[in-house]
C-alpha positions in Angstrom: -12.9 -1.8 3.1 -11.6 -1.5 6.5 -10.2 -3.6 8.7 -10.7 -3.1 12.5 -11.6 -4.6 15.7 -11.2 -7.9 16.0 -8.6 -9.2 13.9 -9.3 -12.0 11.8 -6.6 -15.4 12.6 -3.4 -15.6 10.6 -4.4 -19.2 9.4 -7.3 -18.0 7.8 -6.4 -14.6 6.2 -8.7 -12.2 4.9 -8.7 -12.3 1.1 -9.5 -9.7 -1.7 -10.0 -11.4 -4.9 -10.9 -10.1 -8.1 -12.1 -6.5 -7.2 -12.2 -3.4 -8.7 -11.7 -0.6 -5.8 -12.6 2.6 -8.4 -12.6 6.6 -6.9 -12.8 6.1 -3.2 -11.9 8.3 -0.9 -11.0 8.3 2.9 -10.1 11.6 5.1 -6.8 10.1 6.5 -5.9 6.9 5.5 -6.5 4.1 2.9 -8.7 5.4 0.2 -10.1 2.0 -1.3 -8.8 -0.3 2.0 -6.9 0.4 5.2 -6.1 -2.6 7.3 -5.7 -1.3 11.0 -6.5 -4.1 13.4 -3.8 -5.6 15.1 -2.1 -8.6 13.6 -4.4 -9.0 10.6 -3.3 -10.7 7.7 -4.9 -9.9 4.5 -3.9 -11.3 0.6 -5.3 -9.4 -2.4 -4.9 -10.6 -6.0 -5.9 -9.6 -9.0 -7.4 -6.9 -8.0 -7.7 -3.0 -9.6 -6.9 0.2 -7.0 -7.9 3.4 -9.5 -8.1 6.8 -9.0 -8.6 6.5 -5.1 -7.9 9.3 -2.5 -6.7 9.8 1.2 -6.4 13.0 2.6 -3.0 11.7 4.7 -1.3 8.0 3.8 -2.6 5.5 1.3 -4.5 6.7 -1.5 -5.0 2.8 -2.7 -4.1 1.0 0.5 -3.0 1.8 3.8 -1.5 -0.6 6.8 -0.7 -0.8 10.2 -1.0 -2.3 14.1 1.6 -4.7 12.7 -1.0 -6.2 9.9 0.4 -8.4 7.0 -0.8 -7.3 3.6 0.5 -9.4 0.3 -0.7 -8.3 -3.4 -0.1 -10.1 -6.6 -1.0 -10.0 -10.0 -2.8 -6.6 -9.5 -2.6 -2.8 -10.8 -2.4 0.8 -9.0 -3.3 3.4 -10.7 -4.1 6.9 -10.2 -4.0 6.9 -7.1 -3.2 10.0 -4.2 -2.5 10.6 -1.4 -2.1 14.2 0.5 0.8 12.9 2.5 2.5 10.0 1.9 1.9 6.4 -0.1 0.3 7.6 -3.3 -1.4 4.3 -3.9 0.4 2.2 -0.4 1.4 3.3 2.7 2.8 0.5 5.6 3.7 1.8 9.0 4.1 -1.4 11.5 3.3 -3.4 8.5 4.9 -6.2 6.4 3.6 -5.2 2.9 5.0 -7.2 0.2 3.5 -6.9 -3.9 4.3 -9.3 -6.5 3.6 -8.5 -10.2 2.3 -5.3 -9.5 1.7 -2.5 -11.7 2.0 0.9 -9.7 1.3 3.6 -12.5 0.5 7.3 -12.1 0.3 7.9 -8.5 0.5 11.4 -6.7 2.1 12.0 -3.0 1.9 15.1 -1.6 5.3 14.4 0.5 6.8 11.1 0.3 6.7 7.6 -2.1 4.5 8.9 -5.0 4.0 5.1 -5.4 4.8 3.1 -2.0 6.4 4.8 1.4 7.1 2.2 4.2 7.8 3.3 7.6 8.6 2.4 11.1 11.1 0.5 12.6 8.7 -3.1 12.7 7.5 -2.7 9.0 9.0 -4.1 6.0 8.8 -4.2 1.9 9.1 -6.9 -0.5 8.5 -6.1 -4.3 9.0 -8.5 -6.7 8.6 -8.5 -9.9 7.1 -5.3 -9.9 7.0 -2.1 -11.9 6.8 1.6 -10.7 5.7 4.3 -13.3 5.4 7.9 -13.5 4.9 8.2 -9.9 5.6 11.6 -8.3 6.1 13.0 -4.7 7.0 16.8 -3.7 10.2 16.1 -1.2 11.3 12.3 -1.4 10.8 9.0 -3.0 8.8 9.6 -6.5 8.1 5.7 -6.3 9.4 4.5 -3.1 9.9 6.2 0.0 11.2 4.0 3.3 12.3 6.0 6.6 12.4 5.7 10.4 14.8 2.5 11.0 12.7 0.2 8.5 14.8 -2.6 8.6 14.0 -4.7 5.5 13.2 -3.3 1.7 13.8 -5.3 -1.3 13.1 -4.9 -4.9 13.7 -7.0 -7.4 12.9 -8.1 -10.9 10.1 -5.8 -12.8 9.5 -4.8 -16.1 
């Protein structure tokens, strides 16, 4: 799924409910979704990101032009990414996941589960829990770098 040109409005969000995104792969960025239109605003719940792949940043999902993108009650798994963001990567991007399962996910650099950068993006994760997530140089589950302002994590199991 991909998310470009016109955005859609921020009162009426683009939602993702109830999917299964299962071994997709992108050659740069967001292997099951990547949200790059300016200003877009998308919610996804209850939703499944396994065994997906980008060549750069975002094996599961992958953010930026200052988009919004909020997950609940869903599970990563599996998921790589050659770069950065195993299954999430936000640059410009408020990315915030609540009761989220990141399991098994691969970065070939930085956040093996999540990496957040940019000096406009932030993180919110709530209630969420990071597992057996892996990077070569920095952040095994979460990576955040270049002046991100906000990150918070609290709660998980």
């Amino acid at each position: 799924v991909g998310f470009t040109g016109n955005p859609p409005s921020a009162v009426d969000p683009s939602i993702v409910e109830d999917c299964l995104f299962d071994q997709n792969n992108a050659t740069l960025t967001g292997g099951g979704m990547d949200v790059n239109s300016r200003f877009t605003t998308v919610h996804v719940s209850t939703t499944r990101f396994h065994h997906n792949y980008a060549g750069q940043r975002g094996g599961a999902v992958s953010g930026s032009a200052d988009a919004v993108i909020t997950v609940t009650d869903s599970i990563m798994a599996n998921n790589a990414a050659g770069d950065a963001g195993g299954s999430a990567y936000a640059t410009a991007t408020s990315l915030t996941f609540d009761n989220v399962s990141v399991t098994d996910s691969v970065a070939g650099r930085a956040g093996g589960g999540v990496a957040i950068t940019g000096d406009t993006s932030a993180g919110a994760f709530k209630s969420t829990s990071f597992r057996r997530c892996n990077a070569s140089a920095i952040g095994g589950a979460v990576a955040a770098w270049s002046n991100v302002p906000e990150l918070t994590i609290e709660g998980g199991a």
